[in-house]
N, C-alpha and C positions, 0 to 999 in steps of 0.2 A: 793703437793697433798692437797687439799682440804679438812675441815675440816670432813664434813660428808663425807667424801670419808675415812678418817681415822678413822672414830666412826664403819663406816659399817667393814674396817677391824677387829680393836678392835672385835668388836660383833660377827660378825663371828667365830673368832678365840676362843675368848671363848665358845661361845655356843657349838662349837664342842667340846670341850677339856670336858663341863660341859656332852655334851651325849655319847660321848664315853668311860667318867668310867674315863679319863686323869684326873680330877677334882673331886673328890670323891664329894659328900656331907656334910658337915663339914668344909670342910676346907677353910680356913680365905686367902682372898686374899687382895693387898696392892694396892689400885692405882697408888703409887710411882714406886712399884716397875713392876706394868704389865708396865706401861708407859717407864718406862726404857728397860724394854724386848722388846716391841713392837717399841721402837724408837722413839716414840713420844710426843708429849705436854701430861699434863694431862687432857686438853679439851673434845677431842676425848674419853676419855679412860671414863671422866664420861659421856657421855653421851651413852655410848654400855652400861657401868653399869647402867644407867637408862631405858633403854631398856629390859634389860633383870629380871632387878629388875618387871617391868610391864608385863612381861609375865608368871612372878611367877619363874624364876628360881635361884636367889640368892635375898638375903635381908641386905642393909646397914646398918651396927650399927655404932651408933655416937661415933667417936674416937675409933673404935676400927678397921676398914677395911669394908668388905665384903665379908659376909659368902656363900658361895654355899646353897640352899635348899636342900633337899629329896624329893623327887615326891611321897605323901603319897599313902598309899594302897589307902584310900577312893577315890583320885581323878585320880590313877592307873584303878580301877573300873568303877569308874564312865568315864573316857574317853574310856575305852575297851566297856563298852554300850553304848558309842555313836557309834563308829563304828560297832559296832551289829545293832544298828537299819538302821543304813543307807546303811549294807550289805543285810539285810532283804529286805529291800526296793527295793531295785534295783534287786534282785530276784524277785522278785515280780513282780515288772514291764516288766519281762525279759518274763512274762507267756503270756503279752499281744502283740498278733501278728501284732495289726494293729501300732506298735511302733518299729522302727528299732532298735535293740540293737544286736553290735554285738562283745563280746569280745572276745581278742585276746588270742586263748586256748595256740600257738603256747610260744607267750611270759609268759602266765604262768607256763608252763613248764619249761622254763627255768627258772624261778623262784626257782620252785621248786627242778631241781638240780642244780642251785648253793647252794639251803639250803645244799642237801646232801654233798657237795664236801664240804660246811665251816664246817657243823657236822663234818667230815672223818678227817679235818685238825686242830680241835677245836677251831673254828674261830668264836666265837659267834658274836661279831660285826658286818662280815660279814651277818651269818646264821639272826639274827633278820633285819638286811636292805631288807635282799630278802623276809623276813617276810609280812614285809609292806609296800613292795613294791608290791608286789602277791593282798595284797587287795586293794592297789590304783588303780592296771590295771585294775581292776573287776569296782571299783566306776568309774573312767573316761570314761569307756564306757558306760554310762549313757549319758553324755554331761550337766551335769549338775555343770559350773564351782562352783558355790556356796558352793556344795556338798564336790566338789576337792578341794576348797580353806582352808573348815574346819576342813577337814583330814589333810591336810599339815598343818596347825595352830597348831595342835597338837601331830604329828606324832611325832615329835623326846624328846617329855615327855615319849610314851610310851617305844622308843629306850630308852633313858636313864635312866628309870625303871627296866626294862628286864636285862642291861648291868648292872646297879651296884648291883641287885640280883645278878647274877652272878657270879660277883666278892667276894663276903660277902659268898652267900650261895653255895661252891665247891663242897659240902656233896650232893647235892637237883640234880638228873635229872632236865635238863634245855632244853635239843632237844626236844619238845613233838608238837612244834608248827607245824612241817612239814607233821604230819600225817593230822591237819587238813585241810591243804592247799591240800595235794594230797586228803584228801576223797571230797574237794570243785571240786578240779579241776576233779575229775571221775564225780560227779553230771553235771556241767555244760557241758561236751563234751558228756556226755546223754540228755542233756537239761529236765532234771530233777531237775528244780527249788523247788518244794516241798523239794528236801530232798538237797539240797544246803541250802535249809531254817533252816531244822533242823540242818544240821550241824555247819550253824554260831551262832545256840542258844543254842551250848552248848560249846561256847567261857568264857561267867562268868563263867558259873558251874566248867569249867576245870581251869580258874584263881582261883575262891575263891578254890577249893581242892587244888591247887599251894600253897594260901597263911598261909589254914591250918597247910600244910606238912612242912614248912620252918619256921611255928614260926609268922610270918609277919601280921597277918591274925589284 
């Protein structure tokens, strides 16, 4: 196999382990010893580590390994208002008829229960994938790849936000995402974009009350 054919393993592997909560934040990883796990040279293995070092999710200290990051509140915030404006938007654009937009109500329901069935099983993992996956089927029926490119750049920071709250704060209600999805999804199958509108702008308001109640803030 091929080097970058083993860096893209490497990378993968970690980046999942780092958004799924598997890799807390804190904790100090070996390139010797991922390299061993993974089977392979330590080639490969720095260069997923430099990758992933460049997209902010772990940071190399000299002689000591490689630490996992925290995805701080500030930049928790600040990427949930990105995706607020670009949900705004495409609302927006959803009011103008001479513009084909037509999202698929059918798949956001199902979106929205498999939230309920990961809630009933307490399956947060799942319940946050179906999360944002519900607002990417909303953004893709825009057709605007750029839009879809910048959500998935950063989509699994806010997965692995949500996930290791979670894990830290067991005290904190953590389901509360599903109500906004279904009051979205009533709005759009009214085609009632005003209040589709308001209800993605009060996505921060419900995070920073989140980060109050947990301490985190």
């Amino acid at each position: 196999m091929k080097t970058n054919s083993l860096a893209d393993t490497a990378y993968l592997l970690l980046r999942e382990r780092m958004v799924s909560g598997e890799l807390m934040p804190g904790t100090l990883l070996s390139e010797n010893e991922l390299a061993e796990e993974f089977q392979m040279s330590r080639t490969p293995v720095r260069h997923a580590i430099a990758r992933l070092e460049s997209e902010g999710y772990i940071v190399a200290l000299k002689n000591r390994g490689v630490l996992v990051k925290e995805v701080s509140v500030i930049e928790f915030l600040d990427l949930n208002e990105q995706i607020q404006s670009m949900l705004f938007y495409c609302f927006q654009a959803m009011k103008d008829e001479k513009r084909d937009i037509n999202v698929n109500l059918e798949s956001l329901s199902v979106h929205v229960e498999l939230q309920r069935v990961a809630e009933h099983n307490n399956d947060y993992a799942s319940y946050i994938e179906h999360h944002f996956l519900f607002m990417r089927e909303i953004l893709a029926s825009l057709g605007n790849g750029v839009m879809l490119s910048t959500f998935d750049s950063f989509k699994d920071k806010l997965c692995m936000y949500a996930i290791v709250r979670f894990k830290l704060t067991p005290h904190i209600k953590h389901y509360s995402a599903i109500g906004i999805n279904r009051e979205t999804l009533k709005a759009l199958s009214n085609q009632d974009y005003d209040s589709a509108q308001e209800v993605v702008l009060s996505l921060t308001r419900l995070s920073r009350e989140r980060m109050l109640t947990s301490g985190h803030f």
